[in-house]
C-alpha positions as CSV (number, residue, x, y, z in Angstrom):
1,X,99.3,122.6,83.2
2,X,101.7,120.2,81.4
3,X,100.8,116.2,81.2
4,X,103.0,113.6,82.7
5,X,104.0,111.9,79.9
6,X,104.3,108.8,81.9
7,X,100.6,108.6,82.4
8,X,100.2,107.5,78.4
9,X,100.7,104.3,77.0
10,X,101.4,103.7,73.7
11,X,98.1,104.2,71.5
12,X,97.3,107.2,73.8
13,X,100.9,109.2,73.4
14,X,100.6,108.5,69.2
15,X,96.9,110.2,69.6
16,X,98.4,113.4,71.7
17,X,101.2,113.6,69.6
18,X,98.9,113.3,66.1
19,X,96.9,116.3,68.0
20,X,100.4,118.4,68.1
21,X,101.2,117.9,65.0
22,X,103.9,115.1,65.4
23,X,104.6,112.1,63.9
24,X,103.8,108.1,65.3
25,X,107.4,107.2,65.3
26,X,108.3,110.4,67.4
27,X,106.8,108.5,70.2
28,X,109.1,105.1,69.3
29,X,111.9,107.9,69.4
30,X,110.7,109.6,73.0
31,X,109.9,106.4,74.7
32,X,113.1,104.6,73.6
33,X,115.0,108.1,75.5
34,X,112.9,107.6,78.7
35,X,112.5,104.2,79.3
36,X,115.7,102.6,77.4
37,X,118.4,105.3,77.8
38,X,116.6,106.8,80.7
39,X,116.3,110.4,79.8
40,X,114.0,112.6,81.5
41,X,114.8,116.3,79.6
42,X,113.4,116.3,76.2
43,X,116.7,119.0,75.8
44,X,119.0,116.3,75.8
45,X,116.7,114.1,73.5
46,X,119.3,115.0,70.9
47,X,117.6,112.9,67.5
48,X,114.2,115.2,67.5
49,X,114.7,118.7,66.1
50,X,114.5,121.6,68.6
51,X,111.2,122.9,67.5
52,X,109.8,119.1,68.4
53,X,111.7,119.4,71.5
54,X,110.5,122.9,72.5
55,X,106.6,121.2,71.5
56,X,106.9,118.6,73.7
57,X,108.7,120.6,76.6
58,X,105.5,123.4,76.6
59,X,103.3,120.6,76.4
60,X,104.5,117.4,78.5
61,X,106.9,116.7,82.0
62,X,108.8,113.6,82.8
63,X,107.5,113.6,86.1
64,X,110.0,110.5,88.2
65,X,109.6,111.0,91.9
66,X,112.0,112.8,93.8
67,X,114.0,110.6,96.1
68,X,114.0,111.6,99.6
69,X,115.6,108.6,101.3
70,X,117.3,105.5,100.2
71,X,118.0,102.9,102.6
72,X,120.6,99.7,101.6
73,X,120.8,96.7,104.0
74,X,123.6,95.3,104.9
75,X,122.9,91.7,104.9
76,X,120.9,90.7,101.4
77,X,121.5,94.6,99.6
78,X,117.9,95.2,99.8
79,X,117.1,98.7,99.0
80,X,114.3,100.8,100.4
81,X,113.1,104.2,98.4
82,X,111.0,107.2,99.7
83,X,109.8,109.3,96.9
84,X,108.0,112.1,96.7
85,X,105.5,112.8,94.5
86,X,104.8,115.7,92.6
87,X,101.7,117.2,94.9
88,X,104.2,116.4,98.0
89,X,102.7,113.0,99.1
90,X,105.2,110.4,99.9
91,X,105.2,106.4,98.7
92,X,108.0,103.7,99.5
93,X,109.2,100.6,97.0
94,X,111.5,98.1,97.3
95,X,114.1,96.6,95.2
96,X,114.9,93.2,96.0
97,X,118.0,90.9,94.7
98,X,118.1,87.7,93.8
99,X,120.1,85.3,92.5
100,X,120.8,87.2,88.6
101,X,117.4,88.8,88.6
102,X,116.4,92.1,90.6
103,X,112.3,92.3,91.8
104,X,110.8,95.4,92.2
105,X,108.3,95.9,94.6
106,X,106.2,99.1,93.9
107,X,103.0,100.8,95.5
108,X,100.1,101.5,93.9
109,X,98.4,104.3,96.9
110,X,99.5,106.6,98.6
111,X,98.8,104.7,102.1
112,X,96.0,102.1,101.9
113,X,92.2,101.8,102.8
114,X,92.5,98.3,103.9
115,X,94.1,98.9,107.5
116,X,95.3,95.2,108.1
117,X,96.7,95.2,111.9
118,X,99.8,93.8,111.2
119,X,100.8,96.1,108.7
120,X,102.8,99.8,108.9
121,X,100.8,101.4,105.5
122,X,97.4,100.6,106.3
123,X,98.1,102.1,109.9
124,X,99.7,105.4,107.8
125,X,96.5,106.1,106.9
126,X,95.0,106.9,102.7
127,X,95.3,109.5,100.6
128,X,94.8,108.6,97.4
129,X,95.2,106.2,94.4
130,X,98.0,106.6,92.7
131,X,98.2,107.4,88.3
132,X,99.6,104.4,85.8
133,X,102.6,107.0,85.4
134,X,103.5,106.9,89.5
135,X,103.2,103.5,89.4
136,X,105.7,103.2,86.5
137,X,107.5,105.8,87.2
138,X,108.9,104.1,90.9
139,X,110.5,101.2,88.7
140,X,112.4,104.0,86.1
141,X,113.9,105.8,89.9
142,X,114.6,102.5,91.1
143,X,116.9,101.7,88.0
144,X,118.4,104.9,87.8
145,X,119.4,105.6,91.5
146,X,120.5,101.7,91.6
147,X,121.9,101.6,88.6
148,X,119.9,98.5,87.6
149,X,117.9,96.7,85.2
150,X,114.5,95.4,87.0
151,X,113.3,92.5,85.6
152,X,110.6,91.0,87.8
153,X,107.6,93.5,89.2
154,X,105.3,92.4,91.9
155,X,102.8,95.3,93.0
156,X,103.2,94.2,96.7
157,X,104.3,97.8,98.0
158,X,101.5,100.4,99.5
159,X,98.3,99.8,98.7
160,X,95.7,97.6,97.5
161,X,96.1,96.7,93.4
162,X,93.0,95.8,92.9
163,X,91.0,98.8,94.9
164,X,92.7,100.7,92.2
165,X,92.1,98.1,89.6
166,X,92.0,100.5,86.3
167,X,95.2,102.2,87.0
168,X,96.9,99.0,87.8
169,X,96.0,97.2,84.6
170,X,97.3,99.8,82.7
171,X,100.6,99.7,84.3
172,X,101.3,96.3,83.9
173,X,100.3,96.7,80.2
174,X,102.7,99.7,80.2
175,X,105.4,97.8,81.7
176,X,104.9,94.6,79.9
177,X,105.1,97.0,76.4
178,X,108.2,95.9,74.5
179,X,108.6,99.5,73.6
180,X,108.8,100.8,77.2
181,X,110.0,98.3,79.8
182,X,109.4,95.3,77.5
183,X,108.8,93.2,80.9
184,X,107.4,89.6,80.4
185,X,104.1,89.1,81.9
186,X,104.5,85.7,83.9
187,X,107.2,88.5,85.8
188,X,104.7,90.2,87.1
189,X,102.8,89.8,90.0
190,X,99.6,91.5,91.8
191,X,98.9,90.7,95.6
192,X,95.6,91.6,96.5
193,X,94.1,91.2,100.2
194,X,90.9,90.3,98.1
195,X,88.1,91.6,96.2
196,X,86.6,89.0,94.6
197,X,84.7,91.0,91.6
198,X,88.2,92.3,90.5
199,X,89.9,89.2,90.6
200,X,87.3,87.5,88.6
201,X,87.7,90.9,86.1
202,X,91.6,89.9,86.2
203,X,91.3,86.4,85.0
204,X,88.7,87.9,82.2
205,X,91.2,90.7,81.2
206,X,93.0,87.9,79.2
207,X,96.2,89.0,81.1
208,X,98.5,86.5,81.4
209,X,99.8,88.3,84.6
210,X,100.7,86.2,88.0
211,X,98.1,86.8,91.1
212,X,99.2,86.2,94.8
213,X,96.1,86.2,97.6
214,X,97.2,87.3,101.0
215,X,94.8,84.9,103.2
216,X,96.5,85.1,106.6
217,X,93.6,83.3,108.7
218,X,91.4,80.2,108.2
219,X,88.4,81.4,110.0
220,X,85.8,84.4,108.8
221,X,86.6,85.2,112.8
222,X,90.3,84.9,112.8
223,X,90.3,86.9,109.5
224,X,87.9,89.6,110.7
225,X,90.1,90.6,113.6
226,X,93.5,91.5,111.5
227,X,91.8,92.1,107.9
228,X,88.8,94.8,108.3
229,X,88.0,94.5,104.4
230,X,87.2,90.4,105.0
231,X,84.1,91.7,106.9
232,X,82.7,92.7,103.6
233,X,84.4,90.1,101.4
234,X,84.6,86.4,103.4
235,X,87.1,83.7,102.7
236,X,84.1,82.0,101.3
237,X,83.5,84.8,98.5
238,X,87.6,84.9,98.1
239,X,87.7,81.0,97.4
240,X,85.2,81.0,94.9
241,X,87.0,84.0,93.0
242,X,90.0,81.7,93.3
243,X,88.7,79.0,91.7
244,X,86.9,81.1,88.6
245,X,90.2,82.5,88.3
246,X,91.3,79.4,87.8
247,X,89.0,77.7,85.8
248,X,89.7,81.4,83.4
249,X,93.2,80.8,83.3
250,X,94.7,77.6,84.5
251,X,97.0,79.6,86.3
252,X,98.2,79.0,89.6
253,X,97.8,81.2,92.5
254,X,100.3,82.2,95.6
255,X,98.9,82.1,98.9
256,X,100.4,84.4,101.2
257,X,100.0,83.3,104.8
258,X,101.3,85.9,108.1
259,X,102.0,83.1,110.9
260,X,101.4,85.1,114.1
261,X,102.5,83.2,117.1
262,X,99.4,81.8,119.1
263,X,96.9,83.1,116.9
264,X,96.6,81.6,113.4
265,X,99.9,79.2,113.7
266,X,98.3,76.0,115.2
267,X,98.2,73.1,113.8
268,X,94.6,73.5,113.4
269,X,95.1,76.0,111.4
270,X,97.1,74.3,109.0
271,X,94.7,71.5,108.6
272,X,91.9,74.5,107.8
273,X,93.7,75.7,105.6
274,X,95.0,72.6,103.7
275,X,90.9,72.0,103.3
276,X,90.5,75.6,102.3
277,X,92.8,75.3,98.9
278,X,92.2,71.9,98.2
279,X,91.1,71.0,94.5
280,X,93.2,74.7,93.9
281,X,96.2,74.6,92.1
282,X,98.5,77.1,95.0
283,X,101.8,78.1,96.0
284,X,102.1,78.5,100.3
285,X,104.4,81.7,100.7
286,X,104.8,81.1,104.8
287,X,105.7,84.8,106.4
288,X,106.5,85.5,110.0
289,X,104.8,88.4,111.2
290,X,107.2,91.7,111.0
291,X,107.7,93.5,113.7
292,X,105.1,96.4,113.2
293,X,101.9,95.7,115.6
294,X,103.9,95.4,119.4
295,X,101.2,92.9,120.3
296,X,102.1,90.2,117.6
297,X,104.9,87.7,117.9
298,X,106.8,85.4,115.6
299,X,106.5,82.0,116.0
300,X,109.2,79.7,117.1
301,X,110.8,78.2,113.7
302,X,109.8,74.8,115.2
303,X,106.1,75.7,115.2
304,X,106.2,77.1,111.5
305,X,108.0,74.0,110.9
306,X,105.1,72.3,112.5
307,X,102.6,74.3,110.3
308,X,104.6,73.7,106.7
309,X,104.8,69.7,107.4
310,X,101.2,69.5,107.9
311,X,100.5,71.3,104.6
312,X,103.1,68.9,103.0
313,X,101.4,66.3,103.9
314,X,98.1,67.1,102.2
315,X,100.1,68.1,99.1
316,X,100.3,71.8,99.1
317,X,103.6,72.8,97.8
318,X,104.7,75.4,100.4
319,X,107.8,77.0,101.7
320,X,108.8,79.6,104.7
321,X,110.1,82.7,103.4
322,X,113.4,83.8,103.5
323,X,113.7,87.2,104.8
324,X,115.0,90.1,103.3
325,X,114.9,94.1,103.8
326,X,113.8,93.2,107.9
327,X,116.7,95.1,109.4
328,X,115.6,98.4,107.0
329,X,111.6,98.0,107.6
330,X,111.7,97.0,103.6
331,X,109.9,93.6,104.6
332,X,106.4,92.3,104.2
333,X,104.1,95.0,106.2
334,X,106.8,97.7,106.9
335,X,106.6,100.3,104.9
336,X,105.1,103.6,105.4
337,X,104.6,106.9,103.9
338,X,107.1,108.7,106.0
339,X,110.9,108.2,107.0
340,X,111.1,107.5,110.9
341,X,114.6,108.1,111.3
């Protein structure tokens, strides 16, 4: 069975290519077809000779997802991808546009373990984790179907990073690799719903990579009720991996926050929570609940006004989100492992 040749990084594809008989800057001259010119036939990789190309054709595949669906919105452009995956499973990600910068969003499972209530992939049940080459390999179809250059990553798609933690790191080290997607590091982000040992194994990897927490609730019981996994890791245990991370790194951390109308948007709340990340040096990403769960409701802007002015006013830099991808389920929570058209 051939190797994805996506699944190496650098040091491992000079080894397999030492093992085959060809030389280290063969793979400077294959990685430069694939991830600069984006070539995925070693045929048409027309600067190796056709006995290195037949080698590497018996002996390696360029597997990029197959796209299945893509979905543009009408309103900010955001595009939403379904891709299929070599053994058949199905994964979404997101490409996002900003003002002279694209953000990819990519998935790291097929599905997710974690099962938050308010989210679409967690309610799509899990299949599996996915390689460093299918995480990689959503940003090269993203670019090519789009006919874009990503420059920001944030591994916010399906999935949890960090329950996949080896595979993860390697990516980011793949895609921060000047010789494949040459990516800077502070453009990358991982969101994790929380596991405190991994974070703590982030900030001691010496990656210089950006983390966001997704909190969403002040209380152990509030938290319990939409996040199944905070029953074996509290806010308690989550804070403290916060604040080793950042006493590692210096670094600071977003702080993703759902605001679901009469359950975790009172002002209350928003006191609780300014005591919860004080001392911590955060970023408050403020997200209305997408429309996924039927029994959660946004709140009124005023009341997530409400909730941002009391933050402000204990000094925690915070901001609502502006939305984008709602109207083609590409949002926060929306995406699945299946097109429901």
């Amino acid at each position: 069975m051939k190797k994805n040749i996506l699944d190496f990084n650098y040091e491992e594809l000079v080894n397999e290519f030492k093992s085959l008989g060809l030389e280290k800057y063969r793979v400077d001259q294959v990685f430069d077809w694939i991830y600069k010119k984006k070539v995925f036939d070693f045929k048409d990789m027309t600067n190796l000779s056709k006995e290195h190309r037949r080698i590497l054709d018996e002996n390696f595949g360029i597997q990029i997802p197959k796209l299945l669906d893509m979905q543009i919105s009408k309103i900010d452009r955001t595009t939403k991808f379904l891709w299929e995956l070599p053994d058949g499973n199905t994964i979404e990600s997101v490409a996002l546009f900003h003002e002279g910068r694209v953000t990819a969003c990519i998935s790291t499972q097929v599905g997710c373990p974690v099962k938050c209530s308010f989210c679409a992939t967690g309610q799509s049940g899990y299949v599996r984790n996915l390689t460093a080459g299918e995480i990689v390999s959503q940003i090269l179809g993203i670019e090519v179907h789009r006919k874009i250059r990503v420059g920001n990553v944030v591994y916010m798609g399906m999935g949890e990073p960090l329950l996949n933690y080896e595979n993860t790191i390697k990516s980011v080290k793949m895609l921060n690799n000047k010789k494949m997607f040459g990516i800077g590091i502070r453009r990358i982000t991982i969101s994790t719903v929380g596991v405190p040992e991994k974070i703590i194994d982030l900030a001691e990897s010496g990656l210089d990579v950006k983390l966001a927490l997704s909190l969403h609730a002040t209380t152990n019981f509030k938290r319990d009720q939409i996040i199944p996994l905070n029953k074996q890791y509290s806010i308690e245990e989550l804070i403290f991996a916060v604040k080793k991370y950042q006493e590692i790194t210096n670094n600071r951390v977003t702080i993703e926050y759902i605001l679901i109308k009469e359950f975790n948007d009172y002002p209350e709340d928003a006191e609780k929570l300014a005591e919860l990340l004080k001392g911590l040096s955060v970023y408050v990403n403020l997200i209305p609940v997408n429309p996924v769960n039927p029994n959660y409701y946004r709140p009124s802007r005023w009341a997530m006004e409400r909730f941002k002015e009391i933050l402000t006013k204990y000094g925690i830099e915070c901001e609502i989100r502006a939305e984008k991808g709602t109207d083609i389920d590409a949002a926060c929570g929306q995406l699945r492992r299946r097109n429901l058209k």
